[in-house]
N, C-alpha and C positions, 0 to 999 in steps of 0.2 A: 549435356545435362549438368546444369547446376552442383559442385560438391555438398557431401551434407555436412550441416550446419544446424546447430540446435544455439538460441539466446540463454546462457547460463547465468547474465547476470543483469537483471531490470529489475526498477524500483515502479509501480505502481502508484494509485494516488491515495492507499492506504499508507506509504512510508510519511507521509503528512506533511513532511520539510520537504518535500521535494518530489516529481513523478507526477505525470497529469493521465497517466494510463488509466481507463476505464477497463473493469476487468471482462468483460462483456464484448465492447470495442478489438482490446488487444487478444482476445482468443478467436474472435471471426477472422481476423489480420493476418491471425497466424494459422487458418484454417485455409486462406486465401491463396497462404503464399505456400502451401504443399508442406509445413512444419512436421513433423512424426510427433516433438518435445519441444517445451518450453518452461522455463524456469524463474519463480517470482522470489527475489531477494531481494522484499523491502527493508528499509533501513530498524535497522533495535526491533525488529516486531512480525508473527506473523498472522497480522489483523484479516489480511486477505486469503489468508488459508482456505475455508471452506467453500468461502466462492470461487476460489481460482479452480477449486481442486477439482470440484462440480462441473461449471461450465466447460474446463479443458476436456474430462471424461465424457462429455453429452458432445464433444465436437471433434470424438476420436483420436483427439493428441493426449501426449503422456504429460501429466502432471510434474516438474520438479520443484520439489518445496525447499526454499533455503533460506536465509536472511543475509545481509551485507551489516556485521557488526563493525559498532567502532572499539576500538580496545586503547587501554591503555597499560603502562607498564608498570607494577609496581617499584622499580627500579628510579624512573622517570614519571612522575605523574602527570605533566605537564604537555608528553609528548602523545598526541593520538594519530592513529594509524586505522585502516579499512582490513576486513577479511573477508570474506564471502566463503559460505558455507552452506554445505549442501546435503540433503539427507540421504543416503544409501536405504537405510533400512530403517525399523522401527528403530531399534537403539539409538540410528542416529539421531531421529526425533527426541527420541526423552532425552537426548545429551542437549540438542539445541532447544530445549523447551526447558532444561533446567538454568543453560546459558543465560537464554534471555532475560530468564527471571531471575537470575542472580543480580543482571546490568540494573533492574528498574528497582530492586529490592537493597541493594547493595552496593552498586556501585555506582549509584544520581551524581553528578556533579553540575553546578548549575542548573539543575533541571533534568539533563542530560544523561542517560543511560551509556553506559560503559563498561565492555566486560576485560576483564585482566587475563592477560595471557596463562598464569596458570592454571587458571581457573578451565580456559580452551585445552590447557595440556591434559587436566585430570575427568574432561568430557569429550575425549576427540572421538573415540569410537563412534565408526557408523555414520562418521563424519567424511565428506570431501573437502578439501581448502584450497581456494583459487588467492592468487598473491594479494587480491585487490590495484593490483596496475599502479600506476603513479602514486593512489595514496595508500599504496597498501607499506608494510616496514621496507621492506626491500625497495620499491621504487622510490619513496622517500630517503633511504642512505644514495641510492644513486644516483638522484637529484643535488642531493648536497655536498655532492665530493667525493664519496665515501666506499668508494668497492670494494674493496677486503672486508668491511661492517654489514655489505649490503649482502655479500657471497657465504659469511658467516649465518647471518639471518634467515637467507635460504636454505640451509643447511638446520637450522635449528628446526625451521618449519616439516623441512621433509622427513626432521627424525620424530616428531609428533607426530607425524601423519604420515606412516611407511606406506609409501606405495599411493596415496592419496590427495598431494600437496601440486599443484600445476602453477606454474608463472601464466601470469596474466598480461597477454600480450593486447591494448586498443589503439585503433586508430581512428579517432574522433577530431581528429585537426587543433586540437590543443597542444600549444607548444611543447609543453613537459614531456607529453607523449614522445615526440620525434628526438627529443635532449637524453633520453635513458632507454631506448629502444636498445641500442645497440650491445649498451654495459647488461640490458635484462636477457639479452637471448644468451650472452655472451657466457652470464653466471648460467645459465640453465644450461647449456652443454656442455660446459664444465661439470655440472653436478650430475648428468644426465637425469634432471627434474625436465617432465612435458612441460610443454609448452600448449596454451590453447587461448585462444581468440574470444573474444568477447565486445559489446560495443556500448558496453555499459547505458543499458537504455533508459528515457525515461518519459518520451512520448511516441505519440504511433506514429504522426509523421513529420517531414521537415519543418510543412508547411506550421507546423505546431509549436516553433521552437518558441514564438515571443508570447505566447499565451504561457509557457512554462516558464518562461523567466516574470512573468508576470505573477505567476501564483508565487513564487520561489522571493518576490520582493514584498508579496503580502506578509509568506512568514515573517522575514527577516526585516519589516517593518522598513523599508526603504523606498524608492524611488526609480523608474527604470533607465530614468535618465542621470541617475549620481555616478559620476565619475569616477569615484571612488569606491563605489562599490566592487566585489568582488567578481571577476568574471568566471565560475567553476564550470560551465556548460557550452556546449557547441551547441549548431544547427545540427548537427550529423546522430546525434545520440538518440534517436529516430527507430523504428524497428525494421532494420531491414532486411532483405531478402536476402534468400542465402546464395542469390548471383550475384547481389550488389556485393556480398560480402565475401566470395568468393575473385570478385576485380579486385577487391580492397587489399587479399591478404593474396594474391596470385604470388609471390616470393615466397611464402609461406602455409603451403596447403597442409603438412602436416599439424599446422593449429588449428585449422576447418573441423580437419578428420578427427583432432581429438577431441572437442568439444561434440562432436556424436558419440563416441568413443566413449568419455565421461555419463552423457544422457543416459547410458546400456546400461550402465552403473550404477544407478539413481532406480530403487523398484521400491518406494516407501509404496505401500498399500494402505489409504484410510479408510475404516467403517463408522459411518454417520447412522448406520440405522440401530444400529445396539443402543438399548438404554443401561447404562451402568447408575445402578441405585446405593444410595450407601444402607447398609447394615442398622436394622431396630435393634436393641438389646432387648431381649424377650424374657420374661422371670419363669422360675419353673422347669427349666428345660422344653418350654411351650416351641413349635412352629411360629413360623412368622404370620402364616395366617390362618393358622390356630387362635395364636392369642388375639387375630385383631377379631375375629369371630365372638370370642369370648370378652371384649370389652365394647365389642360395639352393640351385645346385647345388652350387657349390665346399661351401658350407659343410654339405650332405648326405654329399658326401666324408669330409671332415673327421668327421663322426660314425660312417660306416662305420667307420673307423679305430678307434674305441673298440669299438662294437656292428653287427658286419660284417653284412649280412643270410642270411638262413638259408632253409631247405626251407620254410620256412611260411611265409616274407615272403622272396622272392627278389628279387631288385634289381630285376628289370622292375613289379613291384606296386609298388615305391619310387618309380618312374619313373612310374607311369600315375601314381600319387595325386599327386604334386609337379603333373605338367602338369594335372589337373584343378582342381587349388587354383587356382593359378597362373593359368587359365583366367578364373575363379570374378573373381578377386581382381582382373586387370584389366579385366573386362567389368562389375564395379562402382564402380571406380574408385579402389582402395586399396592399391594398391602404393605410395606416401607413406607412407600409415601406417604400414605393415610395417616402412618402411624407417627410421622415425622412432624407432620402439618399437626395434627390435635396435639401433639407434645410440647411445644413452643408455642400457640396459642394457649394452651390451657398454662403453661407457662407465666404467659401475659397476663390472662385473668388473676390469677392468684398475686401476683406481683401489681395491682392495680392498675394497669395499665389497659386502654380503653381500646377495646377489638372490635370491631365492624361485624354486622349479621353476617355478612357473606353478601356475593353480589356475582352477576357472572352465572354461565351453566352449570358452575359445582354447588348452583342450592336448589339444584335438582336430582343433590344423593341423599339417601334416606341414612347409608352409611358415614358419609359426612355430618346430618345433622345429631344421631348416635353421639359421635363424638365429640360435638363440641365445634367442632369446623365451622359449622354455619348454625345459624338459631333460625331458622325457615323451616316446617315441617312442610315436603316435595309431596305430601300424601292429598294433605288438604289444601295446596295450594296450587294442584296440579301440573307440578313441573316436572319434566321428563331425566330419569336418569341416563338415555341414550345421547343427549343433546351434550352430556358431558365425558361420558366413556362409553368407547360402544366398540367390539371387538372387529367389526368390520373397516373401520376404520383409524385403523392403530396409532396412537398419538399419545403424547406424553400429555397425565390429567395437568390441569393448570387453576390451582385454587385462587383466587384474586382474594388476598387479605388486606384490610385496609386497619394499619395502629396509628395509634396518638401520632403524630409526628414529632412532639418533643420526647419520646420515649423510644422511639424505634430502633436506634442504636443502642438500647439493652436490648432490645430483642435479637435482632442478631449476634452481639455481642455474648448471647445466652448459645444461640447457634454453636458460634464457634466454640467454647468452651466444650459444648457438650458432645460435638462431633469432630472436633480437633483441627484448631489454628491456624493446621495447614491442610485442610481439604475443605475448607468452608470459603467463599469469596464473594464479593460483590461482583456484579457483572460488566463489563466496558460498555460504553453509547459511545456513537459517533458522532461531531456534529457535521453538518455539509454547509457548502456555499450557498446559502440559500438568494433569491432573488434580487431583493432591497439591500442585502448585505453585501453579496457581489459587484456591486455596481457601485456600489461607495468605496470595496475596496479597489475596484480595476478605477477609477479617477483619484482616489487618493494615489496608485502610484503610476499614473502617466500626470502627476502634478497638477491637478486643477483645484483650484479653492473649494473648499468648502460649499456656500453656496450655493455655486453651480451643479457641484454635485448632488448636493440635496434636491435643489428644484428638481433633480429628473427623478432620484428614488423616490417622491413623495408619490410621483404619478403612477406609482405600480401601486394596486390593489393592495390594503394591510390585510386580507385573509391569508393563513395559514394555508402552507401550501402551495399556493399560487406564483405561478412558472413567468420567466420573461414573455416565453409564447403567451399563455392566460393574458398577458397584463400589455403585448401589442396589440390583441384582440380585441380587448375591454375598453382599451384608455384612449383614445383617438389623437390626442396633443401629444401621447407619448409617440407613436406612430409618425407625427407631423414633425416634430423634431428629430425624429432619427435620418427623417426624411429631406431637412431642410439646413441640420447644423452639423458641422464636418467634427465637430469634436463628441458632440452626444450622440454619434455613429459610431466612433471610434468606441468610448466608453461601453456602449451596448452589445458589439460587436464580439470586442477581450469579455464581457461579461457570459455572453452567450458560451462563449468558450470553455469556462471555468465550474457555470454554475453547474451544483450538484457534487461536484468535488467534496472529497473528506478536508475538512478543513482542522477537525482535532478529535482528540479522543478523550473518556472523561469519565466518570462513572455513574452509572445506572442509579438511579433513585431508592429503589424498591425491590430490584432483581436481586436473588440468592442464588447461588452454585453452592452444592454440598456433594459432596465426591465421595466415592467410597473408599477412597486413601487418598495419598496427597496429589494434589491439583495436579503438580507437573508430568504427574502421569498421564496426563489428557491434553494440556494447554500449558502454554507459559500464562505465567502472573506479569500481569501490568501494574 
């Protein structure tokens, strides 16, 4: 029987510069291979968080949530180095959730998120720290000469992290690896710091390696064929099995056993179904849904006044539908909401700024249109308030409001002020490799002209949405050339591979986050 063996350090294809893991793909792979735990430490970010966290629970393995930061020093700012870090418990989370946000808010260089070693000293709680292998500080002094700098280093790490800091042993067939193996085991029993194995992943399998150096030449804006460029990746960084990986380290089994050893360690528990609402300010010493009772009648009033009720909607039918809402809306827990949404719209109004009737199943609340939310009366228009909150079906409500576009950033910007700087935020989008885009990028770097490449993206369908598959289906010349030309096989082929892939991250148009304290309690900030 196989020794156990948990992956503590894989980047997926949310780390976006690198990693072609599907997180879907990489949890059945590791459901295949008998895994107990698996661990996703995408680079500066953890965008993959709640799918990974998901899928692994739905396919009986343990969830480890980490990230593989780069740091630098404030000492040296030129010099950057790898850590990988791993949650134990909540604490650790909020430590690496304030980490990361610190790298993207504070420490960008070039673009490039960065976090400073003290910054790791004064959030290590709750934290694991694996060396980062070759480019972690220590493999790096021992690559360059430097043992007494590299045994110090180690020594600094283990005193931030008592009891929690492991050297990071891979064997991925990259030369460095086999040039500092010896000086890295050498400092670790010296120090008596663990030792654990890792195979720094970054596709499912071997046969995967040139499609990931193919994405890895889209970032980097190169060529597959430039000489020059840099070679950072093997064939082997693959996900493999913990037999394969068990031949790999047969000299060293106690780095097997502590990388399970480590996984035991790792019990972060997330809850995705709690809604955390932020706080109304109520006047009066009122309830929260007290008071929205009491304004969402005045402000019923008030609409009578325009469109009074009638023979066919007489004010007591006004009166049941309000108190049923109303009902509804406190026995789920969302009179904040209500109250949050009319406060910043009516916000808008009074600051001239031009708001949409409402659109969407929330102009099917009688309580929304009370307040101002929507100008649709759901009575005489016969739209359903169940189609928007209905208790059997528990869901966060979702108002679709539509402002100026040239004004919308006061409107948030009114947000934030009023609910504080740091628990307000816009929300991340992804972008992916979409169809026509990938195909232009996978010939742009196996070197074809222009042109050529063009003539083939023209032949896939311009509808949105529409897949390589959709577009061999559809297109019949596209089919006949895959069929008939050895290079727009090739092209199609690396395209197939890649498409769908995260190709960046960016910010949401329209999405709002408002938190009921600050953000990093829940996520990092991007």
């Amino acid at each position: 029987m196989p020794a156990p063996f948990v992956h503590l350090h894989l980047h997926t294809e949310f780390s976006i510069v690198d990693g072609s893991l599907r997180i879907k793909q990489m949890v059945e792979r590791a459901r295949e291979l008998g895994m107990p735990a698996i661990a996703v430490t995408d680079q500066n970010n953890l965008f993959a968080l709640v799918k990974f966290y998901r899928a692994a629970e739905a396919a009986g393995i343990k969830p480890i949530v980490g990230a593989d930061v780069l740091l630098r020093s404030p000492d040296d700012p030129d010099h950057v180095s790898r850590l990988v870090l791993l949650c134990q418990d909540r604490r650790g989370y909020l430590n690496l959730c304030e980490l990361l946000s610190l790298g993207y808010l504070e420490g960008q260089h070039h673009g490039v998120p960065y976090v400073r070693e003290d910054w790791v000293a004064q959030h290590a709680e709750g934290l694991i720290a694996l060396s980062g292998g070759c480019e972690g500080e220590v493999g790096q002094a021992i690559l360059a000469g430097h043992p007494n700098r590299a045994r110090k280093l180690a020594a600094d790490w283990a005193k931030r992290f008592p009891g929690r800091f492991y050297i990071e042993v891979q064997r991925t067939g990259r030369e460095q690896e086999s040039r500092s193996e010896a000086a890295t085991l050498h400092i670790a029993a010296e120090l008596g710091l663990p030792v654990v194995a890792t195979n720094d992943v970054r596709f499912l399998e071997r046969d995967n390696f040139q499609a990931h150096e193919a994405r890895v030449c889209i970032h980097d804006g190169r060529l597959l064929s430039d000489k020059r460029r840099e070679r950072r990746y093997s064939e082997e960084q693959y996900l493999k099995s913990p037999a394969e990986m068990e031949t790999l380290f047969a000299d060293l089994p106690e780095a097997l056993e502590n990388s399970w050893r480590l996984a035991m360690r790792c019990n972060l528990e997330m809850d995705f179904g709690t809604y955390h609402l932020p706080d109304f300010p109520t006047p009066d010493g009122l309830g929260i849904t007290e008071f929205l009772r009491k304004v969402s009648e005045e402000g019923l009033q008030e609409r009578f006044k325009v469109l009074p009720p009638s023979e066919t909607y007489p004010e007591e039918a006004y009166r049941e539908r309000l108190d049923l809402e109303l009902g509804v809306i406190a026995e789920m827990g969302f009179p904040g909401y209500f109250l949050i949404v009319a406060d910043f719209i009516r916000w808008a109004k009074k600051n001239d700024i031009p708001v949409g009737p409402g659109r969407g199943s929330g102009a099917g609340s009688l309580v929304a249109y009370a307040l101002g939310i929507t100008d649709l009366d759901p009575l005489v228009h016969e739209l359903l308030f169940e189609r928007f909150l209905n208790p059997e079906r528990v869901s966060m409500p979702d108002f679709d409001v539509d402002f100026c576009m040239e004004k919308r950033d006061d409107v948030i910007d009114y947000v934030a002020r009023t609910y504080g700087r740091d628990q307000v935020s816009q929300i991340i989008t992804y972008g992916s490799m979409a169809a026509k885009a990938v195909v232009r990028d996978c010939g742009r770097v196996l070197g074809h002209g222009y042109g050529f490449v063009d003539s083939i993206a023209k032949l896939i369908p311009p509808a949105p949405g529409t897949t390589l598959e959709d577009a061999f289906s559809e297109e019949p010349q596209l089919r006949q050339r895959y069929e008939e030309e050895e290079d727009t096989r090739a092209i199609l082929d690396l395209a197939k591979s890649l498409e769908g892939l995260k190709r960046n991250a960016g910010k949401h148009a329209g999405g709002v986050v408002i938190a009921p304290s600050k953000l990093t309690d829940f996520a990092p900030l991007f």
